[in-house]
N, C-alpha and C positions, 0 to 999 in steps of 0.2 A: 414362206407360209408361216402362221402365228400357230404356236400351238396356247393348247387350251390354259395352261400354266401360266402363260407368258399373254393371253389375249387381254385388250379390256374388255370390263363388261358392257358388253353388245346383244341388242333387242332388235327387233323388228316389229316395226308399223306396214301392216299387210291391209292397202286400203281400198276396199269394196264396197262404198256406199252409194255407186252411182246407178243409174235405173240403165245405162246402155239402149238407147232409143235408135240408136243405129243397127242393132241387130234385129231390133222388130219380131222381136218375142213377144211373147204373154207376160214373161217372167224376166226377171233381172238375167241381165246374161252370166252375172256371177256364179250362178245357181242352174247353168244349164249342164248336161250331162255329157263327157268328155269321155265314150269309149265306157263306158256305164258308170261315171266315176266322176261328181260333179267339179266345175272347175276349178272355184273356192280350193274345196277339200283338196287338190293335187298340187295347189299353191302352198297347203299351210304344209302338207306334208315333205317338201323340197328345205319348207327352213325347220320344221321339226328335225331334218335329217343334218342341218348344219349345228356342228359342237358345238363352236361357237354361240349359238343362241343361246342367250342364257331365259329369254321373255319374249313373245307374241305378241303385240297388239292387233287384234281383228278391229279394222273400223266398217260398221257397216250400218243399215237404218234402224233406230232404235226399234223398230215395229218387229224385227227380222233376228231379234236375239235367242228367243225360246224356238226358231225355226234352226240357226244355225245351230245350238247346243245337241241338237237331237239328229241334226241331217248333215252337216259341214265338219263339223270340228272331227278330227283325226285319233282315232281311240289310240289310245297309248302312250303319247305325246310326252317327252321326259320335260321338254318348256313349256309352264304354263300358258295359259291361252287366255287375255282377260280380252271382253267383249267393250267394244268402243262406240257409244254413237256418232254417226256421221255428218257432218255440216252441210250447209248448200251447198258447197263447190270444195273440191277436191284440197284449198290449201285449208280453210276450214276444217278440212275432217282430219289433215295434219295437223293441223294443231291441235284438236284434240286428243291426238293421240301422244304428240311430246307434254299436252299436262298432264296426260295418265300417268307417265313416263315415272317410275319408281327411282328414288333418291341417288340409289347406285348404278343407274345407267351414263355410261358415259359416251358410247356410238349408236345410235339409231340408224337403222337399215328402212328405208321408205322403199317400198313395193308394190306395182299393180297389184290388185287380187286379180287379174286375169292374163299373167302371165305366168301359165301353169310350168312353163320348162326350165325355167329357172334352176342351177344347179348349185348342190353347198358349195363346192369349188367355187363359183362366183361369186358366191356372198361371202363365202371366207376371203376372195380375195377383195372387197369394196371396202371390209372391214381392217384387212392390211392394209389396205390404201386413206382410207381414213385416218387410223392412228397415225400415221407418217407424218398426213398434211394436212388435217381436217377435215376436208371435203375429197370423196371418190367416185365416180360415177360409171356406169358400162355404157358405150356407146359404140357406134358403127360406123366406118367410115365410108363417106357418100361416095357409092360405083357407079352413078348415072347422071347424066349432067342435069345441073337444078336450074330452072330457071323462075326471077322474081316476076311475077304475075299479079297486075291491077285487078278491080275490083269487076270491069269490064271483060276478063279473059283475055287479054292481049301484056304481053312479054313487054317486061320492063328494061329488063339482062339478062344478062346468062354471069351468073356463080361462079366461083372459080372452086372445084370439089375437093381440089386438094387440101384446101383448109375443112372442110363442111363434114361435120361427124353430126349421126343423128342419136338421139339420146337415147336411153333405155333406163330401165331400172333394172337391179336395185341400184338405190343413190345411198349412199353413208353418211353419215357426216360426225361429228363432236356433239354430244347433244347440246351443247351451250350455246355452241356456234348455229345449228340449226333454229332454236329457239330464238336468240337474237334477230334474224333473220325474218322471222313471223312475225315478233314484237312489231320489225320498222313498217313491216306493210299491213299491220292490222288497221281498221278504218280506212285504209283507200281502196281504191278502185280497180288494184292491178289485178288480174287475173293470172297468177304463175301455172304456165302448165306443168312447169316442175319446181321441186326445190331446189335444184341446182341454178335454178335461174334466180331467185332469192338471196341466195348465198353469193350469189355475183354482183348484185348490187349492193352487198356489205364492200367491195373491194376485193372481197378474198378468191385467190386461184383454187378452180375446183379440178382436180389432176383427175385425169380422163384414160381407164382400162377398155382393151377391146373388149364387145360385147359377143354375142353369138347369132344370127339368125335363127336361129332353133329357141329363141328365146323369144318366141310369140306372143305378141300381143291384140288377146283374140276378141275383136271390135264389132264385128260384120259375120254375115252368111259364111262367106267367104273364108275368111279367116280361122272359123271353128271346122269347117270342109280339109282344108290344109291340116288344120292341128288332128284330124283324125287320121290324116293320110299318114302324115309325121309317126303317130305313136303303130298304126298299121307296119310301117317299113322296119321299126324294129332298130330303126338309125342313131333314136337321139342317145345322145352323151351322158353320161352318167354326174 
């Protein structure tokens, strides 16, 4: 484990600019209320809790700044917290967050905002994994058999799951290395659902820590139903 003395300095890009139209709210699902405690705010409060943060990036919609300063952001916060507007699509709002990115940052931590259970332990350790190799990532490894499925609903294959890990955040990375990454796909067409898949198309290996299922990523009804049962049981990890 890195201590603080000995860390580089490391940020985080906490990114919540998207409208979540699969939860079929009124309101962003970022902004809905988690056990009376909106989800946002239980996200920023997990990396305010990590030492290692030295900086915050919030990206979210510019319209949504004077709401999150008064209702979101986590009173007391030893890391500043600067407010980011967010792009169409989820690598655009990275990107704007690595040119916020102040001069002396050297590892960038990329985060749902609605993965509220996220623990410092994890981020402290993506950012040990980082420094190491450049690229860190939390993922899962696939317990049920996958199978590749056409456009029509009918099975292509079946997977082999031994290899097959499903991603998570947080993802880490070198901020250099990050940022070259967005340079090469800026004007095309690819849609990355993560930055680790970006960083793969530089060449470079992106070293891969287990993640946790308590590290929910709450999408759906569904999803936020569980995350209550979760904080209910009194179970999750510190």
């Amino acid at each position: 484990m890195l201590s603080e003395s000995r860390a580089p300095h490391a940020a985080a890009a906490v990114v919540a600019a998207g409208r979540g139209r699969r939860m079929q709210s009124a309101g962003r699902k970022q902004y809905l209320q988690l056990a009376g405690v909106p989800i946002l705010r239980r996200t920023l409060e997990a990396f305010a809790a990590c030492a290692l943060i030295r900086h915050i990036y919030l990206v979210i919609p510019h319209d949504d700044f004077a709401y999150c300063r008064q209702e979101i952001l986590p009173p007391g916060a030893k890391a500043p917290i600067t407010l980011v507007a967010g792009g169409a699509e989820r690598q655009h709002s990275v990107a704007n967050a690595i040119a916020a990115c102040d001069a002396a940052v050297e590892i960038l931590v990329v985060h749902d905002g609605v993965r509220p259970f996220v623990t410092a332990g994890q981020i402290a350790a993506c950012i040990g994994g980082a420094s190491e190799t450049g690229a860190c990532i939390l993922a899962l490894p696939a317990v049920e058999t996958v199978k590749q499925v056409d456009t029509s609903g009918r099975i292509q294959k079946t997977l082999p799951r031994d290899t097959l890990w499903l991603a998570q955040t947080p993802q880490a990375f070198r901020l250099a290395l990050l940022r070259q990454a967005h340079r090469q796909v800026a004007g095309e067409k690819l849609a990355g659902t993560d930055d680790a898949m970006l960083v793969e198309r530089l060449g470079v290996s992106v070293k891969v820590i287990p993640g946790s299922r308590y590290n929910l990523k709450i999408t759906t009804r569904e999803d936020l139903l569980l995350a209550e049962a979760l904080l209910q049981s009194g179970q999750l990890p510190l």
